[in-house]
C-alpha angles and dihedrals in degrees: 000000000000119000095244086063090039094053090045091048098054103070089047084051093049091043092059096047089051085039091051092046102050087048085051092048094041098047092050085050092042081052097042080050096043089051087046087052095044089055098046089050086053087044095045098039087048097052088056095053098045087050089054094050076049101048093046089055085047092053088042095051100047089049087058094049070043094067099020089073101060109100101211086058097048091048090054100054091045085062087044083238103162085165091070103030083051088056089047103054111025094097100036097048078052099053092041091054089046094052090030116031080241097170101175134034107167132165124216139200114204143299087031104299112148115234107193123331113221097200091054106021084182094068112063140151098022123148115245106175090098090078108001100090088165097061092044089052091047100048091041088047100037079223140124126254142175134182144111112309135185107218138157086287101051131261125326146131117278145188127204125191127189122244121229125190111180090331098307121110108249108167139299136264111225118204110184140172129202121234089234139151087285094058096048095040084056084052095051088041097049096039102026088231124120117254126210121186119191116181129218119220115232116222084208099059088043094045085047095046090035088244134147112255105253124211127257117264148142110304097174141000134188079213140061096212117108115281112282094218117072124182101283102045079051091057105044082049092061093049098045114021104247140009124205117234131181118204135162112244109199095337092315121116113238131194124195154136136240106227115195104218118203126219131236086290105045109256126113108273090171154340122242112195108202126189132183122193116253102219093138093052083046087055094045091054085046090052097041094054089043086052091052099034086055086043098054096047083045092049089053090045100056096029083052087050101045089045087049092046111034095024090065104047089046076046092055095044090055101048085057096055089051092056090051096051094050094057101048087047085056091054108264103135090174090063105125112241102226120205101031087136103065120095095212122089088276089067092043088052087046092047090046093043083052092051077049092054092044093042083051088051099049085047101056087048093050085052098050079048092047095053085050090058104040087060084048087054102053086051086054090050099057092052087048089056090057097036087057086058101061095032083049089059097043081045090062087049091049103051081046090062100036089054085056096048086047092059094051092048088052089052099047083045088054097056091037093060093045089060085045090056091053095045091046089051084055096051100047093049088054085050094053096054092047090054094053097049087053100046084051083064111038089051079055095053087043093054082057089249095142082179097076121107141180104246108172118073117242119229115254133347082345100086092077089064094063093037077055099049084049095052092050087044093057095041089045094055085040093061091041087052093051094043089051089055090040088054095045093055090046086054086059105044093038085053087052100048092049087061098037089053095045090054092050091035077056092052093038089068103041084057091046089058094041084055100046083051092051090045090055091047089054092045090059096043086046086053093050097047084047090052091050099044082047088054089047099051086044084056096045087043087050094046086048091056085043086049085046102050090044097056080046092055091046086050086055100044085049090056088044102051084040082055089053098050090051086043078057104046092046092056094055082051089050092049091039083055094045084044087060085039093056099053088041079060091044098056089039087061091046091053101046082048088059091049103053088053088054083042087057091044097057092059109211092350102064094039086101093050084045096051082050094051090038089061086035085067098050096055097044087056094053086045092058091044094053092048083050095052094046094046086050087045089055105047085055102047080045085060089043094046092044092046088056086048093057088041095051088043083062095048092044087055080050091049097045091046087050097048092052085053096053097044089046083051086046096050094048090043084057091056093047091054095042086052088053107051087044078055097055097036088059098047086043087058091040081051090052105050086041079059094050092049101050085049092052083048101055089044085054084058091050092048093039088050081045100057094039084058091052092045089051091046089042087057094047086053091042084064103035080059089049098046091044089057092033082069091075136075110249101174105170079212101051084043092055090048098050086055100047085054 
């Protein structure tokens, strides 16, 4: 393949793998939307069918409050009357089945006895606390419940009331509507998705009717496909509570989930499948081919026009280039080098081919200049030639001289090395001697005799090694001499400082054990002062309760003597009110007095009126004698009354005296204890500087012992030193000699 197709060919190339990439992207994304959207659709399709169970309990529940709250009817359950409650409710349990799809209204006794079924008159005092959770909860409650319920009938929501007669518990009143071909037919009719509903036998309910325990299946479909559900999704369903399925419905995708739905107690009374078509998911896939598919034409077309436009311009350029190169390589170095002026690699080629031309140029001139030189140098040849003839002749007279030159240099370096050798012998022999000297020397100073010089002078240059060896032997004595002295004077004061810090170290301690006394001592007379400024504050604490209970007992004496007065002042109000009682009684007398005469007055006729006001009389009389005793009642229990005021009014001055006693005992009992927790604080301070102290001092000893340790080790060293220089020989003489050599 040619590089013009190659080069056309890349950006295609390019195009389809990007092409290929974003598809592959967009479709992962396309299926990751269209699973977002199925399970929204399942979300979404589940939390309406779960709000419509709850709506229908709901429903249930409010029709039974409903009923629960007719009095005829709880009064009729409380007699245990079915008869009534049978004339009651016949017609209206008709009509409500026939508005509301209503399909049980039941009454129960406690514990969960039916009473009469509406909804099957022939069926009546069973006990149903085998399997209705719900009634026995109710009745044992005295609540109120709803939820989805297995019974004798099948499953269904249901609502249960409780029943109240003169507030006693007395039953409960069931509604209850069954999950049937006409509730999922108002959901598909309401949502435009396909129902399935699959009930679960209940062991309880067959055990209870004697029945066999049936297998689930479909009970009712807003469909007539087959069931959507088989034996193993059933049972996948039952063991984890829903399963998700995906079926075509007359040529419609639907997506949708089986949902197992537990009764009032908790256990699967049946399973609702629920699909909702996925049109939306359907449009996006369309959307999403029709995307790619217009993607993919729009990526050849531009990668074929940008091949077509750019590739052959890059084609051209390089064509050119071609050309150019195969007629330089032929030779032609006039040829014009076309594109020197572009930036881009094809400049760079054209520059480069152009550095090729003028290296071909320069090339062919070096040859024409290389053929020039190579004539001049075969004429130069010819003239070497005869020049190595005659060079070859004077050569032979020359090595003929050298060889005799050389025999005369072997014989002068002869001689020469003979006067080296006798030079070198009297060397060595001066070497050795000076060796010698200076190991003499160095074994003395080894021996530690400082004493020792070098006397006798050295020949040559060799004399400054023993002036040398002298001087080192002199300072060295020197420094041992002034370290020995040194030594001898630590010895002393370290000798000193060892005693000087044993007797400190002694009094140290002393001080240290007068100052632990003095701390104890401290300690005791703290806890003291503590226990009085506690017993203080008890007996402030103590004057502040007595304070208390006074001010309390002045509050009291205040409301006493207050109760009094009103006692008083009832009292006036009762005698003003037997004062009135008296002249009632008074008139009423008059009157009945009045009446007899009348009485008198009308002969036989008026002997009737006269026994009335007769007995009138009387009881006016008795009237006006009980006013008198209680007026005479009340002004002494006022005296009475007034003598305790007075009394009170005493014991409220006492009260008051006593209470400024106890709050001028309580103040001074505050200062006291003020006093002495000032007084403690500062001895505890006083304790803990004492403290302090006693601890600085017995670190003084340490210190001290410390210090009289590192005097008597300073001594021992101070000897050893002395011993150590006392092994040399520091003779002031030998010293001074050494020096004067």
């Amino acid at each position: 393949m040619t590089l013009r197709k190659q080069i056309l060919l890349l950006p295609v190339v390019a195009a389809l793998i990007g092409v290929v990439l974003v598809s592959g992207g967009m479709g992962l994304v396309g299926r990751q939307t269209i699973a977002t959207a199925y399970e929204n659709e399942r979300k979404v399709a589940e939390e309406t069918l779960r709000l419509a169970l709850i709506a229908k309990e709901t429903e249930a529940l409010s029709m039974a409050r409903v009923f629960a709250g007719i009095p005829a009817l709880q009064e009729a359950l409380a007699r245990g009357d079915d008869r009534t409650i049978e004339a009651m409710l016949t017609q209206s349990y008709t009509d409500l089945k026939a508005q509301t799809g209503l399909k049980q209204l039941q009454f129960h006794t406690p514990p969960a006895t039916s009473l009469i079924r509406l909804h099957k008159l022939d069926k009546r005092g069973d006990d149903l606390s085998p399997f209705r959770q719900t009634v026995v909860d109710a009745n044992r409650d005295h609540i109120s419940v709803m939820g989805l319920e297995r019974g004798v009938a099948g499953v269904g929501a249901r609502g249960i009331a409780a029943v109240s007669w003169q507030g006693e518990h007395v039953g409960t009143v069931e509604v209850g509507f069954d999950m049937d071909q006409n509730f999922l037919g108002e959901m598909a009719a309401n949502t435009g998705d396909v129902f399935e509903y699959y009930v679960v036998p209940s062991a309880a309910v067959a055990a209870s009717t004697g029945a066999e325990l049936a297998t689930i299946e479909r009970k009712a479909a807003t469909t007539e496909a087959p069931p959507m559900l088989d034996a193993d999704q059933i049972a996948q369903v039952m063991a984890t509570g829903a399963v998700d399925i995906e079926q075509d419905f007359g040529g419609v995708a639907h997506v949708g989930r089986a949902i197992a739905v537990k009764d009032f107690a908790g256990n699967v009374a049946g399973i609702y499948v629920v699909a909702a078509p996925n049109e939306l998911a359907a449009q996006m896939q369309a959307s999403e081919i029709r995307m790619m598919s217009a993607a993919v034409v729009a990526a050849l077309v531009l990668a074929l026009g940008f091949a077509w436009g750019y590739g052959r311009r890059i084609v051209n350029c390089i064509a050119r280039m071609a050309h150019t190169t195969r007629a330089i390589a032929e030779g032609g170095t006039d040829v014009e080098v076309q594109g020197l002026h572009r930036s881009d690699e094809i400049g760079d080629m054209a520059r480069a081919l152009q550095v090729f031309q003028a290296n071909l140029a320069e090339n062919a001139r070096m040859q024409a200049v290389l053929k020039a030189e190579e004539a001049a140098l075969q004429a130069a040849e010819a003239a070497r030639a005869a020049q190595e003839v005659q060079a070859r002749a004077e050569r032979e007279q020359a090595e003929a001289e050298m060889q005799e030159r050389r025999r005369l240099r072997e014989i002068a370096a002869q001689e020469e090395a003979a006067r080296q050798a006798a030079a070198a012998e009297a060397r060595l022999a001066d070497q050795e001697r000076i060796v010698t000297m200076l190991g003499k020397g160095l074994e003395a100073l080894a021996e530690g005799n400082l004493a020792y010089a070098i006397t006798e002078p050295l020949p040559g240059d060799y004399d400054i090694l023993r002036q040398n060896f002298n001087a080192a032997v002199t300072q060295l004595c020197a420094a041992l001499c002034q370290i020995d002295d040194t030594a001898l004077r630590v010895e002393a004061e370290a000798g000193r400082l060892a005693g000087a810090s044993s007797a400190l170290a002694q009094n140290a301690e002393r001080n240290a054990a007068s100052l632990e006394e003095t701390a104890a001592a401290l300690n005791e007379l703290t806890s003291s002062v503590s226990s009085a400024a506690e017993g203080a504050v008890t007996a402030r604490r103590m004057a502040d309760t007595a304070r208390k209970n006074a001010e309390n007992g002045a509050q009291v004496v205040q409301d006493a003597v207050a109760a009094m007065a009103e006692i008083e002042t009832s009292s006036e109000s009762i005698s003003r009110i037997t004062h009135v009682i008296e002249e009632i009684a008074f008139q009423t007398n008059l009157l009945a007095l009045n009446a007899g005469v009348e009485a008198a007055r009308a002969g036989e006729a008026g002997r009737g009126f006269a026994v009335v006001a007769s007995e009138v009389r009387a009881l006016a009389q008795r009237a006006s004698d009980a006013a008198r005793e209680i007026s005479e009642l009340i002004s002494t229990s006022t005296s009475q009354v007034q003598g305790g005021v007075k009394l009170v009014g005493r014991t409220g001055t006492a009260l008051k005296e006593i209470l400024t006693s106890v709050t001028d005992i309580h103040s001074r009992m505050g200062e006291i204890a003020s006093s002495a927790e000032e007084q403690a604080r500062g001895i505890a301070e006083i304790n803990g500087a004492v403290t302090q102290l006693d601890q600085t001092t017995q670190h003084i000893a340490e210190m001290t012992d410390q210090a009289a340790s590192s005097g008597r080790a300073l001594a021992g060293e101070g000897s050893e030193l002395r011993e150590t220089v006392e092994k040399f020989d520091l003779s002031r003489d030998g010293a001074g000699a050494a020096e004067a050599a």
